[in-house]
Predicted model as a PDB file, atoms N, CA, C, CB and O in Angstrom, pLDDT in the B-factor column:
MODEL        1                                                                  
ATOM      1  N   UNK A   1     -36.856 -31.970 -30.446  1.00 55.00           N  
ATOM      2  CA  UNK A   1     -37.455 -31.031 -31.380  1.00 55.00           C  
ATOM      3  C   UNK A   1     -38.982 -31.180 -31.290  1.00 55.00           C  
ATOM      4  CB  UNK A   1     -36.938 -31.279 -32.846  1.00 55.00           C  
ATOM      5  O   UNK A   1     -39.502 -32.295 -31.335  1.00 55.00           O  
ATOM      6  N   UNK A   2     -39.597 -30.208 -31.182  1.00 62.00           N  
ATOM      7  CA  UNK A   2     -41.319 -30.139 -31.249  1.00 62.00           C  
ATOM      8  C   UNK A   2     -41.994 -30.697 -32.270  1.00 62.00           C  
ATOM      9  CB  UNK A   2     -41.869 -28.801 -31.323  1.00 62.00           C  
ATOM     10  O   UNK A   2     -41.512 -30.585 -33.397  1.00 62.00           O  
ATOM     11  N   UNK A   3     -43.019 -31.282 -32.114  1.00 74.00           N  
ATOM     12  CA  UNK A   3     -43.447 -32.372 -33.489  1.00 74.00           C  
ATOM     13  C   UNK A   3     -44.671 -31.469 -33.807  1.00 74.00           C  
ATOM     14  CB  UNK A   3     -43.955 -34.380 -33.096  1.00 74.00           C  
ATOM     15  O   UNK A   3     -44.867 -30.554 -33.007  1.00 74.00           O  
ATOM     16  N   UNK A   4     -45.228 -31.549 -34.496  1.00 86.00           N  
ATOM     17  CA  UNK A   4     -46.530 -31.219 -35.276  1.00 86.00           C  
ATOM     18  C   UNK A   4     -46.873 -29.895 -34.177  1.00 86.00           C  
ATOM     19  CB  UNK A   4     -47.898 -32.737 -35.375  1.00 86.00           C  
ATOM     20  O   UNK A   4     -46.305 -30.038 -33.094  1.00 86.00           O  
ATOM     21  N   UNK A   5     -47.397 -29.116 -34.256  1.00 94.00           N  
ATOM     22  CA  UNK A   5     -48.293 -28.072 -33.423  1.00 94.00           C  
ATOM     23  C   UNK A   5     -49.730 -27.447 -34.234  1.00 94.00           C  
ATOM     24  CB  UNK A   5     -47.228 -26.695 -33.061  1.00 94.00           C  
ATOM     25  O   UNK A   5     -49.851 -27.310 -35.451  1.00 94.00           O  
ATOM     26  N   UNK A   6     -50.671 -27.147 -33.263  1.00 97.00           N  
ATOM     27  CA  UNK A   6     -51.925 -26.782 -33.505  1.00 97.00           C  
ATOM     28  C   UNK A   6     -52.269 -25.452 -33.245  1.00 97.00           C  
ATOM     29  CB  UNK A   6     -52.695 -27.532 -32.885  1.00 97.00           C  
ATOM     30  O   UNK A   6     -53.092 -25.086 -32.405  1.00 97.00           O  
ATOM     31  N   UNK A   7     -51.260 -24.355 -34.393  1.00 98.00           N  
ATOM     32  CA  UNK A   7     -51.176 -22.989 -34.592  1.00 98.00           C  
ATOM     33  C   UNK A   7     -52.397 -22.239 -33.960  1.00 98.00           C  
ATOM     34  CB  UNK A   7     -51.058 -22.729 -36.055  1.00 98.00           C  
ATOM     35  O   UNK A   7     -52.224 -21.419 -33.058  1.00 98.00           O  
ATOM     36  N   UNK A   8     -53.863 -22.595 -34.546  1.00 98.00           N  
ATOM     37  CA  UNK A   8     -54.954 -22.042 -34.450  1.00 98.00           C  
ATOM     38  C   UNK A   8     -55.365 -22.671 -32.490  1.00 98.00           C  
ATOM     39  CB  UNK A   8     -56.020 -22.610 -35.989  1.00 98.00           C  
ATOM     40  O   UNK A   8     -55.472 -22.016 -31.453  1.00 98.00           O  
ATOM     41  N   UNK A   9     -55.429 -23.482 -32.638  1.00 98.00           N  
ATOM     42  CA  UNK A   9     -55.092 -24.228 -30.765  1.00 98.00           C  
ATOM     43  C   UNK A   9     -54.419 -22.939 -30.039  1.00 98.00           C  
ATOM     44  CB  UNK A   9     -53.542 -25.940 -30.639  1.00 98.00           C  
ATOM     45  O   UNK A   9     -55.016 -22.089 -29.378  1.00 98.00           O  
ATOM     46  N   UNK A  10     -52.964 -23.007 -30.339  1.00 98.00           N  
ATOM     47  CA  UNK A  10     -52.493 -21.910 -29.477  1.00 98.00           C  
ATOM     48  C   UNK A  10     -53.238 -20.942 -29.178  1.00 98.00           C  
ATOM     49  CB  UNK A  10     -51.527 -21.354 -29.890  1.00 98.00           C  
ATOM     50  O   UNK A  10     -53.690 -20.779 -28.045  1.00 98.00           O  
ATOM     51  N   UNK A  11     -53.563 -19.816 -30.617  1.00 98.00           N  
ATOM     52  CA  UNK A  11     -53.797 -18.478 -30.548  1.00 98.00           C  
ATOM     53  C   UNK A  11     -55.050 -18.748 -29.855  1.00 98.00           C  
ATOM     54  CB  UNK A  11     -53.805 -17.615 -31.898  1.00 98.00           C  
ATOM     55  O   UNK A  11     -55.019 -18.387 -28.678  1.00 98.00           O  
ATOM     56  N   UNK A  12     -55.974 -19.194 -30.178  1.00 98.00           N  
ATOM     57  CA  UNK A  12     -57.597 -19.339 -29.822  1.00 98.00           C  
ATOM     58  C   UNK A  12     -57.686 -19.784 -28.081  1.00 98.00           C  
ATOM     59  CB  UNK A  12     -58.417 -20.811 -30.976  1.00 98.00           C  
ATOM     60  O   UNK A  12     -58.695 -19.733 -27.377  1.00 98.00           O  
ATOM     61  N   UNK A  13     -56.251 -20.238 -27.660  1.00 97.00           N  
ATOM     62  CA  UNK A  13     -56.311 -20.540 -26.364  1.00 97.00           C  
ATOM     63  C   UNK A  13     -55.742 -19.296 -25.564  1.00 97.00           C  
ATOM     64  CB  UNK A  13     -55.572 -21.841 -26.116  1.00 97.00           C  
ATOM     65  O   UNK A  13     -55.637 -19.358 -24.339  1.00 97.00           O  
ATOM     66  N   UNK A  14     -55.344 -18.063 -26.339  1.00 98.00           N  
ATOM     67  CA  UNK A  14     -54.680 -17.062 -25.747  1.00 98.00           C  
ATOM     68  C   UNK A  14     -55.869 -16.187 -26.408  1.00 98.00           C  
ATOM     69  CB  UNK A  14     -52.973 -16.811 -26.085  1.00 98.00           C  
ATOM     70  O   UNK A  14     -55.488 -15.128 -26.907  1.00 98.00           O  
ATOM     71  N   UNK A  15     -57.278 -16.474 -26.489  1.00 98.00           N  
ATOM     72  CA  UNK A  15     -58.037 -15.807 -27.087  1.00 98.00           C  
ATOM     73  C   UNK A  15     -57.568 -14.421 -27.997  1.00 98.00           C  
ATOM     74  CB  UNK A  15     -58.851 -15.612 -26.139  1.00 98.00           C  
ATOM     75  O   UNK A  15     -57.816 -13.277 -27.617  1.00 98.00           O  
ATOM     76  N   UNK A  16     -57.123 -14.622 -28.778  1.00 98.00           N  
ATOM     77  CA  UNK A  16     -56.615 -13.410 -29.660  1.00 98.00           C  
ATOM     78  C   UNK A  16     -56.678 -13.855 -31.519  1.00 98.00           C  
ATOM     79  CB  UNK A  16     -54.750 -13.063 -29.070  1.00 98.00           C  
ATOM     80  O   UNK A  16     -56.234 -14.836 -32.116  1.00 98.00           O  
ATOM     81  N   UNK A  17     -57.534 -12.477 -32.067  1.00 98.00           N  
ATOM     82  CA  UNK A  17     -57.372 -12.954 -33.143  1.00 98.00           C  
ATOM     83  C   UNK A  17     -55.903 -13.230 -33.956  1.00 98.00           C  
ATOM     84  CB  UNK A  17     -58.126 -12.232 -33.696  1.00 98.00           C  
ATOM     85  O   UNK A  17     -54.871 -13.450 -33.322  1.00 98.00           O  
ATOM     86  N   UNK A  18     -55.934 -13.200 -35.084  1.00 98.00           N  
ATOM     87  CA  UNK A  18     -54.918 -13.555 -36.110  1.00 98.00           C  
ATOM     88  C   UNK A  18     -54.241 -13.014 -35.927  1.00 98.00           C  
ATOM     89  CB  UNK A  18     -54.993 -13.536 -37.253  1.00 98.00           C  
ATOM     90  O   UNK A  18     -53.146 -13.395 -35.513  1.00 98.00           O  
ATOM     91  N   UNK A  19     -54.685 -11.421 -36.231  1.00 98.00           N  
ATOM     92  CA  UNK A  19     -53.758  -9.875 -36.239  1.00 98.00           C  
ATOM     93  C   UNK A  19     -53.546  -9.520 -35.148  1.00 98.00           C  
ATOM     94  CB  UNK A  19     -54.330  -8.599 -36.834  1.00 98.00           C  
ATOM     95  O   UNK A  19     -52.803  -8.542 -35.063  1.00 98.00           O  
ATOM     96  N   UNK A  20     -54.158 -10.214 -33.645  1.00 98.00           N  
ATOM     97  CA  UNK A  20     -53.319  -9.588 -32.642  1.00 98.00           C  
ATOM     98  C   UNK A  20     -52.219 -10.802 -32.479  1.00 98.00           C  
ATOM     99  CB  UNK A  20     -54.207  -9.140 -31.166  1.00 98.00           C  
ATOM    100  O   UNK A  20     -51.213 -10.233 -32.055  1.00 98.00           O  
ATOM    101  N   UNK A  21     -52.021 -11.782 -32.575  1.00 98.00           N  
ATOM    102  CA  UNK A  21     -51.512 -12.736 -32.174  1.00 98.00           C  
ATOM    103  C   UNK A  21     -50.284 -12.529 -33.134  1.00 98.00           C  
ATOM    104  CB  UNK A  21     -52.372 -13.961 -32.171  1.00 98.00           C  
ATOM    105  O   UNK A  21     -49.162 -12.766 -32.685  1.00 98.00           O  
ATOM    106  N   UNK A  22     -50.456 -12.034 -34.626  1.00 98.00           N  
ATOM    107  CA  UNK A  22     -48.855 -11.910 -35.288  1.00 98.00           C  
ATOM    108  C   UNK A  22     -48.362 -10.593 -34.653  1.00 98.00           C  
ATOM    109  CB  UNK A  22     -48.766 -11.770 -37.200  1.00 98.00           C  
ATOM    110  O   UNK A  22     -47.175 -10.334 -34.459  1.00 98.00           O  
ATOM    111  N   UNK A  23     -49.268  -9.893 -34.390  1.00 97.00           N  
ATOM    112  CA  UNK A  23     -48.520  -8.429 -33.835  1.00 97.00           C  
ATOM    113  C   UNK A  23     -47.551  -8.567 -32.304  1.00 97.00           C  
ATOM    114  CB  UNK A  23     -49.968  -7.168 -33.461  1.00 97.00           C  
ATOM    115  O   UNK A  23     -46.423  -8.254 -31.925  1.00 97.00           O  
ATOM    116  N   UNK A  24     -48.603  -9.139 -31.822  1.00 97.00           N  
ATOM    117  CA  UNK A  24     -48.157  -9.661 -29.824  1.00 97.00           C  
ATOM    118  C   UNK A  24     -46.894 -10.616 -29.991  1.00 97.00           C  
ATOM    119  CB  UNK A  24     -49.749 -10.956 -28.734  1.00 97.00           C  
ATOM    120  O   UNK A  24     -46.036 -10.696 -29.112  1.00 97.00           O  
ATOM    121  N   UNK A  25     -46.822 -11.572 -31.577  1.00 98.00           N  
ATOM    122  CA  UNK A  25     -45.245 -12.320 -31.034  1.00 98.00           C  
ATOM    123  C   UNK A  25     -44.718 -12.108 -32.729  1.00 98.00           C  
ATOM    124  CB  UNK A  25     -45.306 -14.585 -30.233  1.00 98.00           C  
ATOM    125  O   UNK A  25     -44.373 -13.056 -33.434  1.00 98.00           O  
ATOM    126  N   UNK A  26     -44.740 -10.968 -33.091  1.00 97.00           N  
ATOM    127  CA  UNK A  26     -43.567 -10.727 -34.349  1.00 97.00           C  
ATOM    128  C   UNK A  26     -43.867 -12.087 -35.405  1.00 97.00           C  
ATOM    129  CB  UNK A  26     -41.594 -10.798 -33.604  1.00 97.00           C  
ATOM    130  O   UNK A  26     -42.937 -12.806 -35.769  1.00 97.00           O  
ATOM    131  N   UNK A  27     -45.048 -12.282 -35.761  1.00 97.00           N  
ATOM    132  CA  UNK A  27     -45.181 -13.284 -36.346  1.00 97.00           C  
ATOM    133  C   UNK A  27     -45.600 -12.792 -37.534  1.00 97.00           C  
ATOM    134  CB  UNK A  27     -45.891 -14.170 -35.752  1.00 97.00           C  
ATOM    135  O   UNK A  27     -46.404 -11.942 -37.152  1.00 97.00           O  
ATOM    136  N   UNK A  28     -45.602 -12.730 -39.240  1.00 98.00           N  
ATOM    137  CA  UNK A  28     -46.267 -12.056 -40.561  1.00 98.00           C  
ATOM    138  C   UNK A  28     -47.892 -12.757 -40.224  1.00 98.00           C  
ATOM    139  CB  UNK A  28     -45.358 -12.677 -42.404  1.00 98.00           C  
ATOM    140  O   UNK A  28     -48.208 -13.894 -39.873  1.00 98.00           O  
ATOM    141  N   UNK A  29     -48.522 -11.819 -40.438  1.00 98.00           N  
ATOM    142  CA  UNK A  29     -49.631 -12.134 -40.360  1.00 98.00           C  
ATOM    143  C   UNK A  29     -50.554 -13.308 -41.149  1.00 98.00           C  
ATOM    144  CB  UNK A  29     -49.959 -11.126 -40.478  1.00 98.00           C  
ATOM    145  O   UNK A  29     -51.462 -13.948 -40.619  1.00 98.00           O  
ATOM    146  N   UNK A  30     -50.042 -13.445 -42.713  1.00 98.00           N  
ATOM    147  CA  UNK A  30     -50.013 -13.805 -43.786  1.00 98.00           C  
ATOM    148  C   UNK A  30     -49.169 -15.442 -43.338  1.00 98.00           C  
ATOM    149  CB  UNK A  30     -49.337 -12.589 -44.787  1.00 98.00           C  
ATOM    150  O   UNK A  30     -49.857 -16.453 -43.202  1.00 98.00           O  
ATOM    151  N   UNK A  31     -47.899 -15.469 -43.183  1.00 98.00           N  
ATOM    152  CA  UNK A  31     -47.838 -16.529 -42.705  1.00 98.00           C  
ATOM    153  C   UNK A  31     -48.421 -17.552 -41.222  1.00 98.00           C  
ATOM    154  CB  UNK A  31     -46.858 -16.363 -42.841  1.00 98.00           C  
ATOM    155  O   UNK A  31     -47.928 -18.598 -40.798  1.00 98.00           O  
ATOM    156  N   UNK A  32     -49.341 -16.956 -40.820  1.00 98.00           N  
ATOM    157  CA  UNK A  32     -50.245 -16.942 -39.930  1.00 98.00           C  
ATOM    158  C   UNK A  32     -50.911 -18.095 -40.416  1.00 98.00           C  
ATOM    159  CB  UNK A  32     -50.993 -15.710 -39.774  1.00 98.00           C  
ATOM    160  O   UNK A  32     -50.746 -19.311 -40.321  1.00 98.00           O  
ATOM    161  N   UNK A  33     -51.812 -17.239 -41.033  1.00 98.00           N  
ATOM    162  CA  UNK A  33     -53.192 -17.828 -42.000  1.00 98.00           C  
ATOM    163  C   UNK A  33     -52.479 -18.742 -42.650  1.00 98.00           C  
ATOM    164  CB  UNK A  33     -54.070 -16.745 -43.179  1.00 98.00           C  
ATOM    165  O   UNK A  33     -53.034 -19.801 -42.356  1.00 98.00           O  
ATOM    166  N   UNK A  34     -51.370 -19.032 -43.523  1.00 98.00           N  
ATOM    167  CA  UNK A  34     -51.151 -20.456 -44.072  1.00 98.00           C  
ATOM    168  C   UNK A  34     -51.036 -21.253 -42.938  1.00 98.00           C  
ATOM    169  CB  UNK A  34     -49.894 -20.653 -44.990  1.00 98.00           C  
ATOM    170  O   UNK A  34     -51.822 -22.200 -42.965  1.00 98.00           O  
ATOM    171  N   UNK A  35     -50.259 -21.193 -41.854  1.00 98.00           N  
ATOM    172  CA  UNK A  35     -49.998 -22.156 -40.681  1.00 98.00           C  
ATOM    173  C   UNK A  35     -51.424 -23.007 -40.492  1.00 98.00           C  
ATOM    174  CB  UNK A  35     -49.555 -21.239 -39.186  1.00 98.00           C  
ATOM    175  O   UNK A  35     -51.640 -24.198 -40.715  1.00 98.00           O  
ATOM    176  N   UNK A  36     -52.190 -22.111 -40.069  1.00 98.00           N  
ATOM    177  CA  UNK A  36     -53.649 -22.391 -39.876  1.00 98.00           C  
ATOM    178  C   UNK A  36     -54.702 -23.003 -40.835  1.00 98.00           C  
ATOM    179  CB  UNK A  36     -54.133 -21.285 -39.597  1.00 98.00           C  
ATOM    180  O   UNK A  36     -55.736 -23.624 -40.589  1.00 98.00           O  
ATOM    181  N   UNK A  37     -54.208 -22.692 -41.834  1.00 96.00           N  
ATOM    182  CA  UNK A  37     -54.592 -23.453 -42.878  1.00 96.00           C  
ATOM    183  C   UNK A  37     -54.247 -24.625 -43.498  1.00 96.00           C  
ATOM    184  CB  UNK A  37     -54.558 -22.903 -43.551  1.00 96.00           C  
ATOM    185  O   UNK A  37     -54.966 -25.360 -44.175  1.00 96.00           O  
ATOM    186  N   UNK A  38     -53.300 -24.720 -43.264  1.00 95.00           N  
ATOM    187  CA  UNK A  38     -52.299 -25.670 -43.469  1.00 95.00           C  
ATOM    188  C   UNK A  38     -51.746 -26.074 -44.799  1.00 95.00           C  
ATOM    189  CB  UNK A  38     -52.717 -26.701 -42.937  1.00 95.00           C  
ATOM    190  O   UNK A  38     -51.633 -27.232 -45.200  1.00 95.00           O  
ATOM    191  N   UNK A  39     -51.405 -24.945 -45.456  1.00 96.00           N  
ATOM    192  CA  UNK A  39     -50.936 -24.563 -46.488  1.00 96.00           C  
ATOM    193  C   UNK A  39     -49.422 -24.728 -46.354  1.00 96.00           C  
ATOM    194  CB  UNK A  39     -51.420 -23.309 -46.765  1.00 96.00           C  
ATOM    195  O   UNK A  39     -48.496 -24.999 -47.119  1.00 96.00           O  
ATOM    196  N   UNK A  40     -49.568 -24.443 -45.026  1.00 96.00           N  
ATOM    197  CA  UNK A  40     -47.794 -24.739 -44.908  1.00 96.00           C  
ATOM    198  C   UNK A  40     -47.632 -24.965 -43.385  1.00 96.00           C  
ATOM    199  CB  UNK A  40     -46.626 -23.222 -45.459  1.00 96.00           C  
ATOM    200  O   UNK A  40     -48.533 -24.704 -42.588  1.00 96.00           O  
ATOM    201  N   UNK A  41     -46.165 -25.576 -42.956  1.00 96.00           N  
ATOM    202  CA  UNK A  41     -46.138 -26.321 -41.717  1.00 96.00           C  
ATOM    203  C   UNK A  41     -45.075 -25.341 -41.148  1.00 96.00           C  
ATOM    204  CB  UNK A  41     -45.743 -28.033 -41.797  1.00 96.00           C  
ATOM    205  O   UNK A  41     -44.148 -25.099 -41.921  1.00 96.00           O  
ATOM    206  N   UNK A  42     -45.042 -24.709 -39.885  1.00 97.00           N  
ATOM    207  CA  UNK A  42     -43.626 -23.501 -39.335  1.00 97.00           C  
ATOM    208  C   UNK A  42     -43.197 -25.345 -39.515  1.00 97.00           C  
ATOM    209  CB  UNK A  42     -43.518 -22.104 -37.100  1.00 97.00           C  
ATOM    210  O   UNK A  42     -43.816 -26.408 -39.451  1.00 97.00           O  
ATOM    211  N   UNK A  43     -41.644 -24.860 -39.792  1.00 96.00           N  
ATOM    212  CA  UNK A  43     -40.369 -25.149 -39.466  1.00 96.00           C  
ATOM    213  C   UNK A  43     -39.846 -25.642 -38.105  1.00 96.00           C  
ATOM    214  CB  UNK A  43     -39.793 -24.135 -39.737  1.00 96.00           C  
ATOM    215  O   UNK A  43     -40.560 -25.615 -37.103  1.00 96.00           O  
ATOM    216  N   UNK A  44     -38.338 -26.180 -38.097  1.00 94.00           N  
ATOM    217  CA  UNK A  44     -38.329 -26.933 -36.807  1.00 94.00           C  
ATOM    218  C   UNK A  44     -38.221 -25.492 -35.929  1.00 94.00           C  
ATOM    219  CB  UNK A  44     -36.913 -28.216 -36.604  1.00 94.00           C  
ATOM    220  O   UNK A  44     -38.450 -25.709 -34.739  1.00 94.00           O  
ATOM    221  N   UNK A  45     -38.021 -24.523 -36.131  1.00 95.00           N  
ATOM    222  CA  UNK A  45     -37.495 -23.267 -35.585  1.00 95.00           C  
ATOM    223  C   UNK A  45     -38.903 -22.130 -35.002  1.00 95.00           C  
ATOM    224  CB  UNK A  45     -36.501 -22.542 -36.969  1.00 95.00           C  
ATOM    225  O   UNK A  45     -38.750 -21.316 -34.091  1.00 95.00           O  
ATOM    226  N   UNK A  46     -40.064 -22.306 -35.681  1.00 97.00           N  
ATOM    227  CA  UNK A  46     -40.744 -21.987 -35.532  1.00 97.00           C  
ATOM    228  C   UNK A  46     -42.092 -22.600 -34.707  1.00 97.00           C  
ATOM    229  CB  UNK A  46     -40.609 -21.684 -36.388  1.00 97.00           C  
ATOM    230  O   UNK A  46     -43.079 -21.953 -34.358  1.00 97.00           O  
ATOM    231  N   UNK A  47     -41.816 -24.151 -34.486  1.00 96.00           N  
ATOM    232  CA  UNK A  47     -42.250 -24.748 -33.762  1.00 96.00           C  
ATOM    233  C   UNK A  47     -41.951 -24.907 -32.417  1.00 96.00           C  
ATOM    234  CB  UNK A  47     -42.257 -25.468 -34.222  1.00 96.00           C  
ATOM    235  O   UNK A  47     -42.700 -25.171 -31.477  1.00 96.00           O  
ATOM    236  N   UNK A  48     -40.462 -24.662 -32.459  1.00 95.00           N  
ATOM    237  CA  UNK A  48     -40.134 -24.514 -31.005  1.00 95.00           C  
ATOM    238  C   UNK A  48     -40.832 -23.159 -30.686  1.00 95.00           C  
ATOM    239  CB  UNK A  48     -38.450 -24.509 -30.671  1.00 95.00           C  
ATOM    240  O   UNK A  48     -41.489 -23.096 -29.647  1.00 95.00           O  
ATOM    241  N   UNK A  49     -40.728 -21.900 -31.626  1.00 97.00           N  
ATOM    242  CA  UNK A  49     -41.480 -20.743 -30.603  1.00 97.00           C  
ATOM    243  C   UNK A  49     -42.787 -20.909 -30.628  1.00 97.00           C  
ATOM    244  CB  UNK A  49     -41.282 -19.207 -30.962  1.00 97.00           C  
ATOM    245  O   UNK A  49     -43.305 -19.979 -30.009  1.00 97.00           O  
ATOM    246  N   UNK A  50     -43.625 -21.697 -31.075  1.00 97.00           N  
ATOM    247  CA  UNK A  50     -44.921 -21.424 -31.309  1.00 97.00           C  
ATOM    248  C   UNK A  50     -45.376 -22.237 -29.499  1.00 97.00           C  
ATOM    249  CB  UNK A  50     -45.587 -22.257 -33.106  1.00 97.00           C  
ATOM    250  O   UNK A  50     -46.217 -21.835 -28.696  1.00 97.00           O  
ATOM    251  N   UNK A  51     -44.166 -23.794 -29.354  1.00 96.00           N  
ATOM    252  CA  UNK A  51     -44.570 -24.143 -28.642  1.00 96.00           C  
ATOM    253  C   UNK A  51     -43.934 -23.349 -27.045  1.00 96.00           C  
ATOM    254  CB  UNK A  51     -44.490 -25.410 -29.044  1.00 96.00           C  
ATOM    255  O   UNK A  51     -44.252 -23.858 -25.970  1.00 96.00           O  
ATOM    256  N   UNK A  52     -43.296 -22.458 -27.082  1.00 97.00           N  
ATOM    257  CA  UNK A  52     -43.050 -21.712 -26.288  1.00 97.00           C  
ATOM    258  C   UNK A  52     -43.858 -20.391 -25.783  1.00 97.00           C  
ATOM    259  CB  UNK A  52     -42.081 -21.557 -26.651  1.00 97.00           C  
ATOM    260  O   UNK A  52     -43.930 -19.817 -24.696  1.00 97.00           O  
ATOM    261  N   UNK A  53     -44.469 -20.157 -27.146  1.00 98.00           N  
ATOM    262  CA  UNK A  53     -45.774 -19.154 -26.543  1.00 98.00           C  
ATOM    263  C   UNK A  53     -46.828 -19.835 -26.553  1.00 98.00           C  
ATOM    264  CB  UNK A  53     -46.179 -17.837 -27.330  1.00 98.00           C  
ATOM    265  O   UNK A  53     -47.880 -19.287 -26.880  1.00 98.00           O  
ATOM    266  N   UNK A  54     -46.801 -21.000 -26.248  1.00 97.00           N  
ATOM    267  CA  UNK A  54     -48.065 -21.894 -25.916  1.00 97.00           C  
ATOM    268  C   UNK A  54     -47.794 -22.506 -24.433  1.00 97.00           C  
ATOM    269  CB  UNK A  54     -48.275 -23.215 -27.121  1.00 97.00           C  
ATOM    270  O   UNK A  54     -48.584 -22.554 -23.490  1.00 97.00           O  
ATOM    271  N   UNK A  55     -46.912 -22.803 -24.476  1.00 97.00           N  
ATOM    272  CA  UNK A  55     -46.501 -22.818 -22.248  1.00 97.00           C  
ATOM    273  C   UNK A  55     -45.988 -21.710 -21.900  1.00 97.00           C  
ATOM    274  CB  UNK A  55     -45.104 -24.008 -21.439  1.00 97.00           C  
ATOM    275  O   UNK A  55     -45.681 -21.692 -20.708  1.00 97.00           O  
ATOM    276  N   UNK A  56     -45.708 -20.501 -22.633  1.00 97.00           N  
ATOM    277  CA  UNK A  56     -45.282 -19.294 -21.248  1.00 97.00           C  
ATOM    278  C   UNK A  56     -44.994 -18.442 -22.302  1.00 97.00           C  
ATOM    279  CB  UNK A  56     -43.765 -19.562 -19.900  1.00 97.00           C  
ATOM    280  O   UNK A  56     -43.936 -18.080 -22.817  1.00 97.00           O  
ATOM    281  N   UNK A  57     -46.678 -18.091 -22.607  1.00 97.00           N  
ATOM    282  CA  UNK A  57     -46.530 -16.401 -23.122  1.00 97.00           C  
ATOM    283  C   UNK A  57     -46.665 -15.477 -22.681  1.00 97.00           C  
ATOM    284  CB  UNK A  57     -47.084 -15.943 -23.866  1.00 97.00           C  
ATOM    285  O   UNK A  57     -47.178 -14.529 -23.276  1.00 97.00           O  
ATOM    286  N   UNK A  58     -46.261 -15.438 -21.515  1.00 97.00           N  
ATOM    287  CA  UNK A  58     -45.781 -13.803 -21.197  1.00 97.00           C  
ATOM    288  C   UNK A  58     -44.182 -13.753 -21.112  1.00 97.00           C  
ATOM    289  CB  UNK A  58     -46.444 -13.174 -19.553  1.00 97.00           C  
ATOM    290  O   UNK A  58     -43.613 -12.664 -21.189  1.00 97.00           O  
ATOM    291  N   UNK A  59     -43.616 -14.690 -20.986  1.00 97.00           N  
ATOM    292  CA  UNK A  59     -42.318 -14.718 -21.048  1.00 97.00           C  
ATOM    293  C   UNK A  59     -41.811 -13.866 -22.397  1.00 97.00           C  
ATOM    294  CB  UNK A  59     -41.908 -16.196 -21.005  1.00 97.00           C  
ATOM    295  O   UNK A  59     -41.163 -12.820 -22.393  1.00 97.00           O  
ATOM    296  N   UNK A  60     -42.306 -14.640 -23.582  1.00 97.00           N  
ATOM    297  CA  UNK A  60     -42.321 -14.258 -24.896  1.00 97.00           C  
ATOM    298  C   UNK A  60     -42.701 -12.576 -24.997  1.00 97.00           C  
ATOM    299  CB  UNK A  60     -43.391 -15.240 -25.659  1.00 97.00           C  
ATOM    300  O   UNK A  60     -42.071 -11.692 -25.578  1.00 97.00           O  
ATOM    301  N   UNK A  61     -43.618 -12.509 -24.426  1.00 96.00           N  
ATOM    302  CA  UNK A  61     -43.869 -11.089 -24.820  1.00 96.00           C  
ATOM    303  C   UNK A  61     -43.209  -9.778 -24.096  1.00 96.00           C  
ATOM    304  CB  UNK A  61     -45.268 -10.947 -24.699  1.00 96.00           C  
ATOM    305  O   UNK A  61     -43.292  -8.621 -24.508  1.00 96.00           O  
ATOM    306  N   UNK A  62     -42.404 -10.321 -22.688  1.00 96.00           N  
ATOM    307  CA  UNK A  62     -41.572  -9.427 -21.910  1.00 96.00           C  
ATOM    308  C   UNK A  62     -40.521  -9.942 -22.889  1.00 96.00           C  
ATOM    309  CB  UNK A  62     -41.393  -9.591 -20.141  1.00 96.00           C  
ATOM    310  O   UNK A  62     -40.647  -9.253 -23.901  1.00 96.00           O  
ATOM    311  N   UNK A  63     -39.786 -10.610 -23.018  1.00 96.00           N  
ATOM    312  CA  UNK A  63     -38.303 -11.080 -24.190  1.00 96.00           C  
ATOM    313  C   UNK A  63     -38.548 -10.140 -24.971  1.00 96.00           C  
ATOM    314  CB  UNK A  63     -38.183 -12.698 -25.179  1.00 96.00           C  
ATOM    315  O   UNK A  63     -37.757  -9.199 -24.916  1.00 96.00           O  
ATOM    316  N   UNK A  64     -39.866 -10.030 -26.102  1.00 95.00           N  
ATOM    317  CA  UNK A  64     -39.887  -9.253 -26.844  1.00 95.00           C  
ATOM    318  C   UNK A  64     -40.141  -7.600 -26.775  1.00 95.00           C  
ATOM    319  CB  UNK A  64     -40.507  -9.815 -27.399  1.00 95.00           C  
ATOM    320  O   UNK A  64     -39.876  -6.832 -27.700  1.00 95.00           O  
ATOM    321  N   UNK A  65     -40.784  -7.166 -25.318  1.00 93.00           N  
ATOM    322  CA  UNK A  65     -40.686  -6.277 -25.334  1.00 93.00           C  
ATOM    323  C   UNK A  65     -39.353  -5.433 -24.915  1.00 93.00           C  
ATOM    324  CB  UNK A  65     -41.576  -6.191 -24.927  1.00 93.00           C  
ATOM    325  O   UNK A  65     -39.231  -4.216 -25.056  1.00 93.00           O  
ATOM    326  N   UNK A  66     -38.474  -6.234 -24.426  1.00 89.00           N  
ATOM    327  CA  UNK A  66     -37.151  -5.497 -23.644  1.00 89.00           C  
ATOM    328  C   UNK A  66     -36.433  -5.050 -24.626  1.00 89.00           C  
ATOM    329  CB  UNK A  66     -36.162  -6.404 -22.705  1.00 89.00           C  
ATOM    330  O   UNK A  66     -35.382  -4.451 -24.400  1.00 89.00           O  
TER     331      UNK A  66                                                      
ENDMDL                                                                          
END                                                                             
């Protein structure tokens, strides 16, 4: 299971703001900004995708577009 992840790390490494980055992987925008804030921690479920569009997001985004 994926341990801790660095939400704002990811997106900022796929240079994209907030609102493109919840739009590009179906993410609430709103729960975005808490991640990043750290208001709140994704889940074991959400860590696995976060760390999956952090080694192979285009995969993610063809999955999601099909």
């Amino acid at each position: 299971m994926p341990g801790r992840v660095d939400v704002r790390s990811i997106r900022e490494g796929l240079s994209l703001t907030q609102a493109e980055f919840a739009a590009r992987f179906a993410v609430p925008v709103d729960t975005l900004r808490k991640w990043e804030r750290g208001v709140r921690e994704p889940d074991a479920a959400s860590r696995a995708y976060l760390t999956l569009i952090q080694r192979n997001p285009k995969v993610v985004e063809e999955t999601l577009a099909a």
